[in-house]
PyMOL commands that place a pseudoatom at each C-alpha (Angstrom):
pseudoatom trace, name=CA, resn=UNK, resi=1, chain=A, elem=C, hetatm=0, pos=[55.671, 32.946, -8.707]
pseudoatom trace, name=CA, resn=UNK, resi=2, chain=A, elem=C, hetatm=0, pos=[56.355, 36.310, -10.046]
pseudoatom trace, name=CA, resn=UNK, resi=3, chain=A, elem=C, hetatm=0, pos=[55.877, 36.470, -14.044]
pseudoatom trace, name=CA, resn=UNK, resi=4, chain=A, elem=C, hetatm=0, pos=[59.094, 38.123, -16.365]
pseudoatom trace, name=CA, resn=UNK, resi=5, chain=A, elem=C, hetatm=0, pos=[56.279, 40.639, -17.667]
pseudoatom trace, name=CA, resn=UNK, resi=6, chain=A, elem=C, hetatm=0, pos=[55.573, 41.334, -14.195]
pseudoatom trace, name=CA, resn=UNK, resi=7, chain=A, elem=C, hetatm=0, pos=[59.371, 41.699, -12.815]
pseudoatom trace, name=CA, resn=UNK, resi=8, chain=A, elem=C, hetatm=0, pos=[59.554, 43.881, -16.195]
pseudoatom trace, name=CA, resn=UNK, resi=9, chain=A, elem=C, hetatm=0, pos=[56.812, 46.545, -15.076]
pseudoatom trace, name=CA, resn=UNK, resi=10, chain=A, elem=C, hetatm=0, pos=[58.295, 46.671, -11.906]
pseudoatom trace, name=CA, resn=UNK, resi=11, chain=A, elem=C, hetatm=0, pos=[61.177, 47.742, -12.685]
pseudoatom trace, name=CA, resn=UNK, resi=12, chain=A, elem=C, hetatm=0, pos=[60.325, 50.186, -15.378]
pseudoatom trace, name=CA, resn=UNK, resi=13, chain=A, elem=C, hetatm=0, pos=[58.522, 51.908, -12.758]
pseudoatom trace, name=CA, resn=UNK, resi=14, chain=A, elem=C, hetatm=0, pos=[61.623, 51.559, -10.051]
pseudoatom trace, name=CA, resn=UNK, resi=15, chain=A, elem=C, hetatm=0, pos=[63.744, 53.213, -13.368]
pseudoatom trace, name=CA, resn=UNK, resi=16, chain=A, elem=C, hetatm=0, pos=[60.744, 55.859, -13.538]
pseudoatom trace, name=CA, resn=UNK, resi=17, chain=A, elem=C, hetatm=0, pos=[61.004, 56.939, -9.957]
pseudoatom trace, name=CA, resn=UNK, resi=18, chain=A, elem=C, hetatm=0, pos=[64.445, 57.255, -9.948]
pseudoatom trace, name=CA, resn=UNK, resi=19, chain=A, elem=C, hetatm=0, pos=[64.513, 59.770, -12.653]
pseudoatom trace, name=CA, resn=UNK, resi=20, chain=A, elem=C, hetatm=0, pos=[61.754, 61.957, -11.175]
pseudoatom trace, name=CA, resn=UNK, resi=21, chain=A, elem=C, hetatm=0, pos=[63.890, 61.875, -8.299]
pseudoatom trace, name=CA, resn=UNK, resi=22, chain=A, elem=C, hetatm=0, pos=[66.968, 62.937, -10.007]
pseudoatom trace, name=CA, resn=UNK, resi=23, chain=A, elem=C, hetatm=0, pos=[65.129, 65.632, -12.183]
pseudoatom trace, name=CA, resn=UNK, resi=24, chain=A, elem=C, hetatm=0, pos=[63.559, 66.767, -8.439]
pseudoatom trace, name=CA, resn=UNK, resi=25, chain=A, elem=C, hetatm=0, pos=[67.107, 67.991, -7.061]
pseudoatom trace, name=CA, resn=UNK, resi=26, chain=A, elem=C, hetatm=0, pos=[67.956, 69.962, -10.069]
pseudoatom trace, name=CA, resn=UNK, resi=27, chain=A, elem=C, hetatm=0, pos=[68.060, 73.836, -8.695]
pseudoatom trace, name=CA, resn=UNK, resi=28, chain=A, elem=C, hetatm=0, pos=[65.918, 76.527, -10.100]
pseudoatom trace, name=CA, resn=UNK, resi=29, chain=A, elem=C, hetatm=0, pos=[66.283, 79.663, -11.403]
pseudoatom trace, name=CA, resn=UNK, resi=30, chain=A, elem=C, hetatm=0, pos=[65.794, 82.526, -9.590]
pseudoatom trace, name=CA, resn=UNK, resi=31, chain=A, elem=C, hetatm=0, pos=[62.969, 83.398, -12.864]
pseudoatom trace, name=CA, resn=UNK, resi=32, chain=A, elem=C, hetatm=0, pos=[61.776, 80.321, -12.793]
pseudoatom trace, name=CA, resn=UNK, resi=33, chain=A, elem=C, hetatm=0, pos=[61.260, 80.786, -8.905]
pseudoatom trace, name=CA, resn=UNK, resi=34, chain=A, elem=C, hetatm=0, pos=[59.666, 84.346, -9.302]
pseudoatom trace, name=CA, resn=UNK, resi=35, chain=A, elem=C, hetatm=0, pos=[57.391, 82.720, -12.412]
pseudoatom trace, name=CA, resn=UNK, resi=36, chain=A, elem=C, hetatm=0, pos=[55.991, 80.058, -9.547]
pseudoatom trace, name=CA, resn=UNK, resi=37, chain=A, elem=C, hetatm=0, pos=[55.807, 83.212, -7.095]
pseudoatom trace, name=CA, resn=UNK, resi=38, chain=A, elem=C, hetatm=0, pos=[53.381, 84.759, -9.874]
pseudoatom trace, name=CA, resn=UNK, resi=39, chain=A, elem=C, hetatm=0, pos=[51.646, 81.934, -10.482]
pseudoatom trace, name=CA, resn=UNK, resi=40, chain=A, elem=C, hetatm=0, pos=[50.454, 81.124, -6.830]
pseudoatom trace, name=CA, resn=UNK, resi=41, chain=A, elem=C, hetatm=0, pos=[49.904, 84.450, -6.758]
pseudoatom trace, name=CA, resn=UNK, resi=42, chain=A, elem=C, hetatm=0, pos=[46.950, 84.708, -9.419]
pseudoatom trace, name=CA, resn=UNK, resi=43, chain=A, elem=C, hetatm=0, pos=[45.844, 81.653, -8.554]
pseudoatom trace, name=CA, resn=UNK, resi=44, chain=A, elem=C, hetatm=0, pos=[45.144, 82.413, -4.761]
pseudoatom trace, name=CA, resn=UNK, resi=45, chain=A, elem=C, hetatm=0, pos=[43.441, 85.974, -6.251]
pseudoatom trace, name=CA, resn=UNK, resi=46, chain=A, elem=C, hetatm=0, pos=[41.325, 84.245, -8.155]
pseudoatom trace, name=CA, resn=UNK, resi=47, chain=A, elem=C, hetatm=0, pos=[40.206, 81.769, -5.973]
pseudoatom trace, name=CA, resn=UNK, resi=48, chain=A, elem=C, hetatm=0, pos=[39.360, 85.032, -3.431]
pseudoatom trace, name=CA, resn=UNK, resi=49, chain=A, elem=C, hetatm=0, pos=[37.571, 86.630, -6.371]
pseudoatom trace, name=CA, resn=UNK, resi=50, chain=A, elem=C, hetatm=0, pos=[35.414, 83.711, -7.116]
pseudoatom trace, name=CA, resn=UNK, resi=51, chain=A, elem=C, hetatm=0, pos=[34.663, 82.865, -3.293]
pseudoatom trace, name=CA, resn=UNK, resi=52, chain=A, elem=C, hetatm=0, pos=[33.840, 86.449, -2.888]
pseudoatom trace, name=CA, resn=UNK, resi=53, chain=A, elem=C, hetatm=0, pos=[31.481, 86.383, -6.034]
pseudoatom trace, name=CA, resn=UNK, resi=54, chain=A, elem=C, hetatm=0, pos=[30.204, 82.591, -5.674]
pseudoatom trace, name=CA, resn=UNK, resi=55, chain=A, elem=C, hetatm=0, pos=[30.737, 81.028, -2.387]
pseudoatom trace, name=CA, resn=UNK, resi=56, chain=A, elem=C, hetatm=0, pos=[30.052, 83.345, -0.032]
pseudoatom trace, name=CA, resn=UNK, resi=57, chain=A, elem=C, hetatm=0, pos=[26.666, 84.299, -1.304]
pseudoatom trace, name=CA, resn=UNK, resi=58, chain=A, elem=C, hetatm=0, pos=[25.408, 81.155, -1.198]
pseudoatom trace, name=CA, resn=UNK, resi=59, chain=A, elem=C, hetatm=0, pos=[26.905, 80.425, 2.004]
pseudoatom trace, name=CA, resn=UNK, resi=60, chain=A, elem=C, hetatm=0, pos=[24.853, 83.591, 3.308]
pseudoatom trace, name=CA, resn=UNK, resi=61, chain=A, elem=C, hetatm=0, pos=[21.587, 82.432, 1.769]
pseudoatom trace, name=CA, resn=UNK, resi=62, chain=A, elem=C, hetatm=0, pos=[21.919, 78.815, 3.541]
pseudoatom trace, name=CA, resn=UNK, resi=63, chain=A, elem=C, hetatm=0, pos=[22.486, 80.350, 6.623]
pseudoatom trace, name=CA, resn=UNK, resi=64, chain=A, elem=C, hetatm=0, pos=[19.163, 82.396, 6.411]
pseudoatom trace, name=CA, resn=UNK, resi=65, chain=A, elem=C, hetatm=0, pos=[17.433, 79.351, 5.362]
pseudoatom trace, name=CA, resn=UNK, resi=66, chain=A, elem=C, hetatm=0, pos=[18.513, 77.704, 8.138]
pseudoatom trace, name=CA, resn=UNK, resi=67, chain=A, elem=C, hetatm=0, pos=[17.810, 80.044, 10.754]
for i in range(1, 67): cmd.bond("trace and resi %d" % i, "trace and resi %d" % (i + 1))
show_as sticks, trace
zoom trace
């Protein structure tokens, strides 16, 4: 048998969901929009940057090791 503290959590987290939901359909502004754009942006340069500076020497150096 299901406890009332149980059925409670439940459906606090049903009442949860459905807000992100509702909050998920709102539109964006076009800034907001362009702010993501720049965002993804820097983040993929810097993840190039730091694979460029990081990864791929280390990468290199394991494949000389290996051969």
């Amino acid at each position: 048998m299901t406890s009332v503290k149980s059925l409670a959590s439940q459906s606090e987290r049903s009442l949860a969901m459905k807000r992100s939901t509702l909050s998920a359909s709102v539109q964006l502004t076009n800034s907001e929009i362009e702010s993501l754009r720049e965002g993804k942006k820097s983040i993929s340069a810097y993840v190039q940057r730091e694979f460029q500076t990081t990864v791929l020497p280390k990468l290199e150096l394991l494949r000389k090791q290996a051969a």
